[in-house]
N, CA, C and O atoms as CSV, one atom per row, in Angstrom:
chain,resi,resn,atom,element,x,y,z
A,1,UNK,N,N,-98.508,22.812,106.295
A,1,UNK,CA,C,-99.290,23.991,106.030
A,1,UNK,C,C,-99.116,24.361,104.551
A,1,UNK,O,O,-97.991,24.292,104.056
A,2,UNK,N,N,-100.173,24.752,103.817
A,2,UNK,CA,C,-100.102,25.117,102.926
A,2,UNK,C,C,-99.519,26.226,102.152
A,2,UNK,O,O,-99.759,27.261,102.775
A,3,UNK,N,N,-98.835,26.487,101.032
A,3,UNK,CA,C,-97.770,27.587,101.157
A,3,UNK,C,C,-98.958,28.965,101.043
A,3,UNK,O,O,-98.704,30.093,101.464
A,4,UNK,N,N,-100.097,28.614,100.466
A,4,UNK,CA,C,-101.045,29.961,100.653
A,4,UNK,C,C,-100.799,30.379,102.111
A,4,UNK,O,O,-99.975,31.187,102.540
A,5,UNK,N,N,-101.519,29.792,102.638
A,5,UNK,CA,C,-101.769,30.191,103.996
A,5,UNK,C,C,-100.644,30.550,104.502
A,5,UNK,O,O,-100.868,31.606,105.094
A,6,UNK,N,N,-99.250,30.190,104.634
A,6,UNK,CA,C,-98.371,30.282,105.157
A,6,UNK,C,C,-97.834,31.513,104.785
A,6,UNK,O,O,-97.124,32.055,105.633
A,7,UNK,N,N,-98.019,32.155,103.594
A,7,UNK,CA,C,-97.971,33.619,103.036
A,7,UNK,C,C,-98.592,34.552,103.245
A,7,UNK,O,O,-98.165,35.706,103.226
A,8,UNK,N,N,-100.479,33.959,103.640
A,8,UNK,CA,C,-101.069,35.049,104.015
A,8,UNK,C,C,-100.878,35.390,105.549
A,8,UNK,O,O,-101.466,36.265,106.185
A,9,UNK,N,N,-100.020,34.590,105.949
A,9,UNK,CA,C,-99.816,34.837,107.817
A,9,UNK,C,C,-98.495,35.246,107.438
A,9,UNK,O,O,-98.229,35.696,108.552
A,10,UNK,N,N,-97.633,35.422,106.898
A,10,UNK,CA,C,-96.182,36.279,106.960
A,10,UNK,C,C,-96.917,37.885,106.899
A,10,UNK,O,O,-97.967,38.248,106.368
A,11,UNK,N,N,-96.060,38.521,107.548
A,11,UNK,CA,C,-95.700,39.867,107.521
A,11,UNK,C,C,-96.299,40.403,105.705
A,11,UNK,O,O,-97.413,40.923,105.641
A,12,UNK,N,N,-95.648,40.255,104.653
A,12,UNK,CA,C,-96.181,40.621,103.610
A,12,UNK,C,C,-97.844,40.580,103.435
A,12,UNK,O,O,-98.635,41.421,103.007
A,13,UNK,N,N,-98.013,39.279,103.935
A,13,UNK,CA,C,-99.660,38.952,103.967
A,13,UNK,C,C,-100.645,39.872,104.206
A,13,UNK,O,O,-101.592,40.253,103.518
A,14,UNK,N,N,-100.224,40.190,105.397
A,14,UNK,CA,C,-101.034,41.051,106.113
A,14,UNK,C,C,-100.658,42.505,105.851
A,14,UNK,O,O,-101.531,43.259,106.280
A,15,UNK,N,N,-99.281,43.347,105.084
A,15,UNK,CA,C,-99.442,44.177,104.355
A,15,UNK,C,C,-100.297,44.198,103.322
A,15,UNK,O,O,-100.686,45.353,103.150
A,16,UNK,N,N,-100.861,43.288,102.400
A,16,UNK,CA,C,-101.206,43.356,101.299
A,16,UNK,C,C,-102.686,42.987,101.669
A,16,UNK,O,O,-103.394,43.270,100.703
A,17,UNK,N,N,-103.502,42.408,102.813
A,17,UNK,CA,C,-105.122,42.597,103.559
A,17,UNK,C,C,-105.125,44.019,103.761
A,17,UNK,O,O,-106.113,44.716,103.530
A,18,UNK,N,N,-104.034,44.454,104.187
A,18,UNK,CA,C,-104.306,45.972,104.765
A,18,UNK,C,C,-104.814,46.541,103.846
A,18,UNK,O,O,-105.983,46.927,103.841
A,19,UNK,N,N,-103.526,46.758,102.383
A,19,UNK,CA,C,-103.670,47.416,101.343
A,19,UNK,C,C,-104.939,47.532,100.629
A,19,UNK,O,O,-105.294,48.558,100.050
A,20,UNK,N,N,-105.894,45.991,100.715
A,20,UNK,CA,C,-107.226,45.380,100.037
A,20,UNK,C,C,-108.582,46.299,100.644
A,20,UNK,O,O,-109.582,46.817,100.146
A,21,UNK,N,N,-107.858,46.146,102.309
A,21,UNK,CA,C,-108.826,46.991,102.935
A,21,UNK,C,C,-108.772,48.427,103.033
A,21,UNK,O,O,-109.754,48.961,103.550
A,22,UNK,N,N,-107.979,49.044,102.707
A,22,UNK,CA,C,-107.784,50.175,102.439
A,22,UNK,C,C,-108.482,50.892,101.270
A,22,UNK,O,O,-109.230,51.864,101.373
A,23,UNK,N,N,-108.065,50.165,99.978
A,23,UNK,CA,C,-108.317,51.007,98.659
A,23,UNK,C,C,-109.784,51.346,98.920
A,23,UNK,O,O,-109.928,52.518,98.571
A,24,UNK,N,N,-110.822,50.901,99.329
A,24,UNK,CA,C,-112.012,51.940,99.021
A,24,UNK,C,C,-111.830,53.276,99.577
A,24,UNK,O,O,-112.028,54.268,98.876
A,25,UNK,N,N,-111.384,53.381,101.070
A,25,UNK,CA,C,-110.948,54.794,101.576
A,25,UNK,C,C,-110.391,55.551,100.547
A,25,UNK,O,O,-110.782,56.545,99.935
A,26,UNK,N,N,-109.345,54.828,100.491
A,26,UNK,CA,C,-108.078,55.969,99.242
A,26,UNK,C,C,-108.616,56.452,98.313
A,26,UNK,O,O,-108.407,57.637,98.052
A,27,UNK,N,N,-109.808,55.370,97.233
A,27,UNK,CA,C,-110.646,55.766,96.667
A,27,UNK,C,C,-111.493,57.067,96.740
A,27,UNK,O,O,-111.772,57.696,95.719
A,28,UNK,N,N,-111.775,57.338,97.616
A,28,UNK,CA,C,-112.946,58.208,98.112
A,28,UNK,C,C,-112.215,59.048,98.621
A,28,UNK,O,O,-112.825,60.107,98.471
A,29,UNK,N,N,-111.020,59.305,99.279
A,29,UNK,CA,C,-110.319,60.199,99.548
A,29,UNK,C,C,-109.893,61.118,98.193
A,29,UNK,O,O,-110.077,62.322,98.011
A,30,UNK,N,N,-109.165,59.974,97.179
A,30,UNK,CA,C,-108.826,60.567,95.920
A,30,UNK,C,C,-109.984,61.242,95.202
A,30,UNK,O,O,-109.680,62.418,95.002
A,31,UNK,N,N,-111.167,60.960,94.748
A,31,UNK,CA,C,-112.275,61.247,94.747
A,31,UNK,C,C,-112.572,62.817,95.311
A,31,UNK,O,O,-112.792,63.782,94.579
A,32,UNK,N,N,-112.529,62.835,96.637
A,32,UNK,CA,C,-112.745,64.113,97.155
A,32,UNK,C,C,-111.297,65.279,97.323
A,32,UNK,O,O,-110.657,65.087,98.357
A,33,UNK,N,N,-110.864,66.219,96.570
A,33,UNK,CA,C,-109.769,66.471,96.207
A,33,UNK,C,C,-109.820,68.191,96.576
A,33,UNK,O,O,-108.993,69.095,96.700
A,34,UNK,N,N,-111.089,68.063,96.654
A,34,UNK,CA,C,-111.591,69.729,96.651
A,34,UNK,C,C,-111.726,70.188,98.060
A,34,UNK,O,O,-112.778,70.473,98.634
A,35,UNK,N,N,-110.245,70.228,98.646
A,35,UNK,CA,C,-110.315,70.400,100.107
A,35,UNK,C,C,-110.531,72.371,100.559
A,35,UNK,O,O,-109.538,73.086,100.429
A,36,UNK,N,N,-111.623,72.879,100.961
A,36,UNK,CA,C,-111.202,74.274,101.284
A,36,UNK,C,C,-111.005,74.733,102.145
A,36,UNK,O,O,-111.199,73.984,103.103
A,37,UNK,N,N,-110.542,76.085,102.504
A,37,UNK,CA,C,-110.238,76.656,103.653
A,37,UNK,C,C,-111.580,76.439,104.861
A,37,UNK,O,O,-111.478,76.165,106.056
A,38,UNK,N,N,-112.866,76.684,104.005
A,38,UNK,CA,C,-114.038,76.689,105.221
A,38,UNK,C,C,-114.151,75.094,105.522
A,38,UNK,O,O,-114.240,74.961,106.743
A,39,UNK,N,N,-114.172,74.187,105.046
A,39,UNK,CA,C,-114.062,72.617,105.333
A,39,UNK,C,C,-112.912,72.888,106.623
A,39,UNK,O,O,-113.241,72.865,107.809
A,40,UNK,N,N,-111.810,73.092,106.240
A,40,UNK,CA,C,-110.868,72.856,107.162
A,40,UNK,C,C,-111.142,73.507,108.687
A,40,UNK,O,O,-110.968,72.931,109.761
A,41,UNK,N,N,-111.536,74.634,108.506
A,41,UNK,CA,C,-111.998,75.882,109.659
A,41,UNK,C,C,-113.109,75.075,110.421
A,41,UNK,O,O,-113.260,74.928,111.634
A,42,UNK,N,N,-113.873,74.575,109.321
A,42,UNK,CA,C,-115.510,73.781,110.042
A,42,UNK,C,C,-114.619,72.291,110.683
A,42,UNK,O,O,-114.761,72.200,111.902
A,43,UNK,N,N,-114.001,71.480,110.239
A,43,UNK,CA,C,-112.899,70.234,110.687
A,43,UNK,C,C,-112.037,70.571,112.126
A,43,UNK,O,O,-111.963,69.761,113.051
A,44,UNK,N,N,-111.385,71.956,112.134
A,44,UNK,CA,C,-111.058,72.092,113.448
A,44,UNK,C,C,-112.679,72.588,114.501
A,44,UNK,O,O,-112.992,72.107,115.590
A,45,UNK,N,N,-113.223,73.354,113.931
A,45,UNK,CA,C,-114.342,73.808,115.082
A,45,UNK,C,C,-114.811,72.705,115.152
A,45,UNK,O,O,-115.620,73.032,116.020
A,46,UNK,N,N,-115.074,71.406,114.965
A,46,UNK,CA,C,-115.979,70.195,115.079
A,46,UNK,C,C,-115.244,69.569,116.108
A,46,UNK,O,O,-115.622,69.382,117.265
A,47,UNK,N,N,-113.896,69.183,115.471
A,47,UNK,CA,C,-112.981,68.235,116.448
A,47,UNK,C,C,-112.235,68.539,117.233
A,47,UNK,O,O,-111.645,67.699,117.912
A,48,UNK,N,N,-111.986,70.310,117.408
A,48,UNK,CA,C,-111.363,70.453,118.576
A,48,UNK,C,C,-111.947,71.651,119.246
A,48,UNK,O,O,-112.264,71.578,120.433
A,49,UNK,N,N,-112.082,72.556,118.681
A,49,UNK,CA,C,-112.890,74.076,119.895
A,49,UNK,C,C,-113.718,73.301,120.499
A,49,UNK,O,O,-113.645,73.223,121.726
A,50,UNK,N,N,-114.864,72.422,119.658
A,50,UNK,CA,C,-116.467,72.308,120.315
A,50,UNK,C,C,-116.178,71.263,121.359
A,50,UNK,O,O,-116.912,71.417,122.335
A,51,UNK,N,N,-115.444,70.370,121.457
A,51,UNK,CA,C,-115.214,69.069,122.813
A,51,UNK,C,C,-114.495,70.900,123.871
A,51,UNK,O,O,-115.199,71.595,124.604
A,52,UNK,N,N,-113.742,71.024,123.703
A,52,UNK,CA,C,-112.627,71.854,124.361
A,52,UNK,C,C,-113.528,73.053,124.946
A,52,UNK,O,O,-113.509,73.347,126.141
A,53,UNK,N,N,-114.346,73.738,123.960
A,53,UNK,CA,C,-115.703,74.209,125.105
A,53,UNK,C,C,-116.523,73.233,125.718
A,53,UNK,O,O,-116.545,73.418,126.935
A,54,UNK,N,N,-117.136,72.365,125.395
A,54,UNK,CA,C,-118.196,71.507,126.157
A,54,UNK,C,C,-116.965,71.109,127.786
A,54,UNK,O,O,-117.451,71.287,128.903
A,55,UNK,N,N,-115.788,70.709,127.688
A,55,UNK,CA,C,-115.343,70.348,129.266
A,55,UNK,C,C,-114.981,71.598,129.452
A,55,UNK,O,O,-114.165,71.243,130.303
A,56,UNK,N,N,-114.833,72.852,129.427
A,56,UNK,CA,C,-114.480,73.748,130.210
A,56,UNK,C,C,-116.381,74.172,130.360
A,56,UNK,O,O,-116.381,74.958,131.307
A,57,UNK,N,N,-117.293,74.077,130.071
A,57,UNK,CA,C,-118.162,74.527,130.172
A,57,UNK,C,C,-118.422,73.415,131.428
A,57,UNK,O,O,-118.611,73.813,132.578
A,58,UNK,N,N,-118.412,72.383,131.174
A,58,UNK,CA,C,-118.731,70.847,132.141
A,58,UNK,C,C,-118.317,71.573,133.977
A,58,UNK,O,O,-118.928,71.766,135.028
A,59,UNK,N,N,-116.599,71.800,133.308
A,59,UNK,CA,C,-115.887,72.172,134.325
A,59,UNK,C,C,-116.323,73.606,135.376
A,59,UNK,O,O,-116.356,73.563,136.606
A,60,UNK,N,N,-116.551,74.513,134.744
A,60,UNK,CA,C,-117.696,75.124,135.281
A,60,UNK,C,C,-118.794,75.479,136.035
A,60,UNK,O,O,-119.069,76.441,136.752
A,61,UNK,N,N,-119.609,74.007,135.547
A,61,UNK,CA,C,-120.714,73.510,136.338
A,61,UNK,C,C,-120.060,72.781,137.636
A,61,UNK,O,O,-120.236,73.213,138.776
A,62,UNK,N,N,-119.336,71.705,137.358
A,62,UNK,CA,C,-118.613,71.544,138.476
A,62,UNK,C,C,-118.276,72.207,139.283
A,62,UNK,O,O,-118.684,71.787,140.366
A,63,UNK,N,N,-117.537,73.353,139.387
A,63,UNK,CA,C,-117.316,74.629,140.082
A,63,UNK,C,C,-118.843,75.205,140.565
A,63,UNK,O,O,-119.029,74.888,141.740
A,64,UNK,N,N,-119.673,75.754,140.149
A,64,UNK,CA,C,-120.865,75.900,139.896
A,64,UNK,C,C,-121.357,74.782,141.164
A,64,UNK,O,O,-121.051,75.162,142.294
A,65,UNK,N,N,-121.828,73.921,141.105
A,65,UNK,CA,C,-122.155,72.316,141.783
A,65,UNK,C,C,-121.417,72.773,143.563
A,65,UNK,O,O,-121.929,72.919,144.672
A,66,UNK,N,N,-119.734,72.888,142.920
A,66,UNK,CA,C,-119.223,72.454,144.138
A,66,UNK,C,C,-119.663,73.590,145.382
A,66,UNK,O,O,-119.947,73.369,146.560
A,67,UNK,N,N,-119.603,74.769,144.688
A,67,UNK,CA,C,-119.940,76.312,145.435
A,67,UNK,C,C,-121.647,76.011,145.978
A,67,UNK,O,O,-122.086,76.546,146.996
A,68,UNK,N,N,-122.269,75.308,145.326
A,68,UNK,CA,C,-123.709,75.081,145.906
A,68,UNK,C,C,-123.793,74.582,146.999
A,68,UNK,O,O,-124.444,75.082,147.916
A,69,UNK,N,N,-123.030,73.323,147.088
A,69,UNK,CA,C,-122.324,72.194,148.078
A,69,UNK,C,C,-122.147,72.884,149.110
A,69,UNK,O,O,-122.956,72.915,150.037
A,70,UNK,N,N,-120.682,73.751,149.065
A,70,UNK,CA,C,-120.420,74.360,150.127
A,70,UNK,C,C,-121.174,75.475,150.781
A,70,UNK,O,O,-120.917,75.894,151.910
A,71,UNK,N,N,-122.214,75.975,149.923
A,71,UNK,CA,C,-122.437,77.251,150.368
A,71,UNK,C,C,-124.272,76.616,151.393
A,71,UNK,O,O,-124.811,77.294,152.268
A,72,UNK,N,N,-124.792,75.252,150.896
A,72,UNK,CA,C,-125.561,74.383,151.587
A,72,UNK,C,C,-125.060,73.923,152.887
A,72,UNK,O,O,-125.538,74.244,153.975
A,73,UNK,N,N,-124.022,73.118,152.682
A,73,UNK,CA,C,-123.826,72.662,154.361
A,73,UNK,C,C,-122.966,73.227,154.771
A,73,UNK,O,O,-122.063,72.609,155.334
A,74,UNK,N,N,-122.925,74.642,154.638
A,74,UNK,CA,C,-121.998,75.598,155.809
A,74,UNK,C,C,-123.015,76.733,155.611
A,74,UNK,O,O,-122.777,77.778,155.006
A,75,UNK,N,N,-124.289,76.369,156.250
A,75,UNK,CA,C,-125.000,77.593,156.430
A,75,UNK,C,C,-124.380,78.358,158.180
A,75,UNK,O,O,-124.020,79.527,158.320
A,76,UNK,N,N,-124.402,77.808,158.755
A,76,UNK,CA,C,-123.701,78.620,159.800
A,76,UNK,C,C,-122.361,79.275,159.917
A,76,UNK,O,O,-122.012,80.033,160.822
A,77,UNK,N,N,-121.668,78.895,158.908
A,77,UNK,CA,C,-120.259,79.556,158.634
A,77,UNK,C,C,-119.959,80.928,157.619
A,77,UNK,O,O,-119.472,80.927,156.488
A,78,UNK,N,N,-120.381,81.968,158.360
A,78,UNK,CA,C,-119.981,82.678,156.719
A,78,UNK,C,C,-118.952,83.254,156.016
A,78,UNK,O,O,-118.912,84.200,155.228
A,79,UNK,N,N,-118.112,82.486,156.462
A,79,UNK,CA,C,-117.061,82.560,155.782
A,79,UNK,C,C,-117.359,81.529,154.708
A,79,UNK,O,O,-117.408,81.848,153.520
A,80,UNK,N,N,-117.574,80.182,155.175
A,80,UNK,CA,C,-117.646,78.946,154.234
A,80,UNK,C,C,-118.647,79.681,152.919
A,80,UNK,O,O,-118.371,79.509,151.731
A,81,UNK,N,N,-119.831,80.509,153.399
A,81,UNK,CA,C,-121.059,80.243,152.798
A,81,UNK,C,C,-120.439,81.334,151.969
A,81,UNK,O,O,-120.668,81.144,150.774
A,82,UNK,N,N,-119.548,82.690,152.271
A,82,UNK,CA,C,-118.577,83.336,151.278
A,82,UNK,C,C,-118.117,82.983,150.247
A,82,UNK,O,O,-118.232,83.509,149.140
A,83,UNK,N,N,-117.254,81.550,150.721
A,83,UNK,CA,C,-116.755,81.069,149.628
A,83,UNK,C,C,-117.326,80.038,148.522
A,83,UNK,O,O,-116.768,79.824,147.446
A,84,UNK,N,N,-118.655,79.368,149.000
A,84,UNK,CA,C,-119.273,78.781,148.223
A,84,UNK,C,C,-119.974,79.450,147.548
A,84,UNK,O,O,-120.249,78.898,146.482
A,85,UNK,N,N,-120.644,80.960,147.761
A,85,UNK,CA,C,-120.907,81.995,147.160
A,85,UNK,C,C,-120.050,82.475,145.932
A,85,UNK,O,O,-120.575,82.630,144.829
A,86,UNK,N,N,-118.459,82.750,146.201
A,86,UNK,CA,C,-117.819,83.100,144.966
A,86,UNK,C,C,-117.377,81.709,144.316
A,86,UNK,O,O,-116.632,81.764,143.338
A,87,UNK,N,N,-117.715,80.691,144.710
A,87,UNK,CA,C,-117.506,79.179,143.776
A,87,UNK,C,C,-118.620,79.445,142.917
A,87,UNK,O,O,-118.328,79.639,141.737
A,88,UNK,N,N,-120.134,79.512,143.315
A,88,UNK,CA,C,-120.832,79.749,142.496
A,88,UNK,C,C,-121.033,80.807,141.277
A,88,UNK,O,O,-121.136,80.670,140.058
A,89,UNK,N,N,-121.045,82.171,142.354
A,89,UNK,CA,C,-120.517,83.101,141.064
A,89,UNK,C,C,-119.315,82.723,139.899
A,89,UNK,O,O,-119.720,82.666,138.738
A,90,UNK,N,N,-118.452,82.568,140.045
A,90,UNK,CA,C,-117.534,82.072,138.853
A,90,UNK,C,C,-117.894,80.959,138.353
A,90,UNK,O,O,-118.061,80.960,137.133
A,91,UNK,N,N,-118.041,80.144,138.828
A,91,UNK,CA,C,-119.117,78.706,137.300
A,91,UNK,C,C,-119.998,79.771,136.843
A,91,UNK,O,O,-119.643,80.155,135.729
A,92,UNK,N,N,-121.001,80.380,137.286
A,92,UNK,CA,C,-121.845,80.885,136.648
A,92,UNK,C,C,-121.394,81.848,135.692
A,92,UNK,O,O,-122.161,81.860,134.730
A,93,UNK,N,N,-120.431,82.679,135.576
A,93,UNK,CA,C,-119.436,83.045,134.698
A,93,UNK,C,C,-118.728,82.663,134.067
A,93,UNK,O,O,-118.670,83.281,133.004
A,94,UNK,N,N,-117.681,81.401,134.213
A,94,UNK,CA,C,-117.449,80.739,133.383
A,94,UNK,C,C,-118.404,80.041,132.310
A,94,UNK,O,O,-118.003,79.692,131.200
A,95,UNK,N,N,-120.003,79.840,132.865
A,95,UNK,CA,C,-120.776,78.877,131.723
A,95,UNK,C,C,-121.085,79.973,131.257
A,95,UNK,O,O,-121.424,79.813,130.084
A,96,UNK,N,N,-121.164,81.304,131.651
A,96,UNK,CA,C,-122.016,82.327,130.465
A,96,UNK,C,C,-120.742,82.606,129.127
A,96,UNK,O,O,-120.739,82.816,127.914
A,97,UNK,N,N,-119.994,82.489,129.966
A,97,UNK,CA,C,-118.546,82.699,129.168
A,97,UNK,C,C,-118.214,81.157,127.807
A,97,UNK,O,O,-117.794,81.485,126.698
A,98,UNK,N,N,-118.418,79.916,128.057
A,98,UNK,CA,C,-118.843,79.289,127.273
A,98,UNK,C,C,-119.522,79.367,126.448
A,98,UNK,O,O,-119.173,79.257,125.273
A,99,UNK,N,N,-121.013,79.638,126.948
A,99,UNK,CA,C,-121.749,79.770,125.629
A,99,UNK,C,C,-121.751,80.921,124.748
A,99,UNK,O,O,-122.278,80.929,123.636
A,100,UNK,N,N,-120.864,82.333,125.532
A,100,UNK,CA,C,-121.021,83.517,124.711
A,100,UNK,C,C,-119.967,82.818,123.468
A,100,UNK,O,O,-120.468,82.565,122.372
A,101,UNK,N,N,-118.785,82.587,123.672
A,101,UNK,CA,C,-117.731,81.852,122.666
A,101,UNK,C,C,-118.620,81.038,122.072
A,101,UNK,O,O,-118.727,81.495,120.934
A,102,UNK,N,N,-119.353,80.056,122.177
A,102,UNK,CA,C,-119.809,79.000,121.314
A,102,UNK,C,C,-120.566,79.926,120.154
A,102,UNK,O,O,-120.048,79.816,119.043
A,103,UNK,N,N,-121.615,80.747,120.231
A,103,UNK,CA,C,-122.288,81.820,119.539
A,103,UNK,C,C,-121.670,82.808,118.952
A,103,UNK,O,O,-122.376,83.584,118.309
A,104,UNK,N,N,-120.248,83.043,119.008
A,104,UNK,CA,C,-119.686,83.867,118.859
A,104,UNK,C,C,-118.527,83.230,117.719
A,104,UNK,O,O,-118.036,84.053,116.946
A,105,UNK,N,N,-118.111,81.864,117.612
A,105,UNK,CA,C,-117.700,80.663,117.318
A,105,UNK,C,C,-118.714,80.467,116.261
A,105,UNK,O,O,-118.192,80.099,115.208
A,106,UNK,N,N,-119.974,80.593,116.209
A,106,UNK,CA,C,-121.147,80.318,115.062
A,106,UNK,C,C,-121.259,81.631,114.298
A,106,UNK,O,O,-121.016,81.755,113.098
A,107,UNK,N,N,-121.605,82.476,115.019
A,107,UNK,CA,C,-121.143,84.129,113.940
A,107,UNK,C,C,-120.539,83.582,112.990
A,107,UNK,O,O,-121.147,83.237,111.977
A,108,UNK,N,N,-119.186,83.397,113.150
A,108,UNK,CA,C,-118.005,83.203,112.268
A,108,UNK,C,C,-117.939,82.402,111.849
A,108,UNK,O,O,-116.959,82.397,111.104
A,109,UNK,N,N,-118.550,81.378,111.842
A,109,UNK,CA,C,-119.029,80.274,110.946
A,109,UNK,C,C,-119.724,80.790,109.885
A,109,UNK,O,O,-119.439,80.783,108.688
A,110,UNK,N,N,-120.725,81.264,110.501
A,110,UNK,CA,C,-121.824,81.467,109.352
A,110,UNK,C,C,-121.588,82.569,108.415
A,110,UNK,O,O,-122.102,82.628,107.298
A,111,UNK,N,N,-120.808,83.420,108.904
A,111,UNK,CA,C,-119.849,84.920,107.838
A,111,UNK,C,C,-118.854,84.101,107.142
A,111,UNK,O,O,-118.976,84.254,105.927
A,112,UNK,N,N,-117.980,83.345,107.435
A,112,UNK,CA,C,-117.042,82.581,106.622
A,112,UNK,C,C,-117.767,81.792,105.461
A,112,UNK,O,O,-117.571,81.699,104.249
A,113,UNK,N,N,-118.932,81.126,106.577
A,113,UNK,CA,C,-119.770,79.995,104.972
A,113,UNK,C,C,-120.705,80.962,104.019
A,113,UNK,O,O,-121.453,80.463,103.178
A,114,UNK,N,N,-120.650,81.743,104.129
A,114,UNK,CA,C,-122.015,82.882,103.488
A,114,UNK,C,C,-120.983,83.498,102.537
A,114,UNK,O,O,-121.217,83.451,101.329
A,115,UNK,N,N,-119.484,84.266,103.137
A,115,UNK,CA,C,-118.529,85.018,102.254
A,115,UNK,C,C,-117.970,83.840,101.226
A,115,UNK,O,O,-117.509,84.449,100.260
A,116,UNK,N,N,-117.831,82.569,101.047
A,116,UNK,CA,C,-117.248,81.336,100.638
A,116,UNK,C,C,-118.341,80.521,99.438
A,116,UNK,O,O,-117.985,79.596,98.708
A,117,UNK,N,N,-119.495,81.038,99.467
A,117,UNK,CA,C,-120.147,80.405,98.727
A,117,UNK,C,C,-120.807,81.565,98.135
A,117,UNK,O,O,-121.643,81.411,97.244
């Protein structure tokens, strides 16, 4: 084997592909330096409130769904049809409750990006 090759397959090798493949990122990272508070605020509301409402909103409907379920094939029970009744009422509260936060979540977006620029 050739001693190239035999270097670019050691451990160092493949530190130093990494490194090759890296520098444009770092580049462009270094490049962008002008990190602000509303970037960061808009970086968490993107990658974590907005997934974190969408499954509790999901979850909801589910609830929502399941209370339909029950409150359908236990029409002769009313107790059952009670409780698929308050399954439904609460999804339906929980999703109004989602989207009031999501809008309420954008308010403050849009007062933060408006006071910031």
């Amino acid at each position: 084997m050739l001693p190239v090759i035999r270097y670019l397959v050691s451990v160092r090798g493949y530190l130093i592909g990494a490194a090759i493949a890296a520098a444009p990122f770092a580049a462009r990272a270094a490049a962008h330096t002008s990190f602000t508070a509303t970037d960061l605020l808009n970086n968490i509301s993107t990658f974590i409130i907005n997934p974190l409402i969408y499954i509790l909103f999901s979850a909801a409907f589910v609830v929502f769904l399941w209370g339909l379920v029950q409150f359908v094939a236990n029409l002769d029970s009313e107790e059952a049809r009670s409780t698929g009744g308050t399954h439904m009422l609460w999804g339906m509260i929980g999703m109004a409750l989602m989207v009031s936060v999501r809008g309420i979540i954008g308010i403050i977006q849009n007062t933060i990006q408006s006071l910031g620029s």
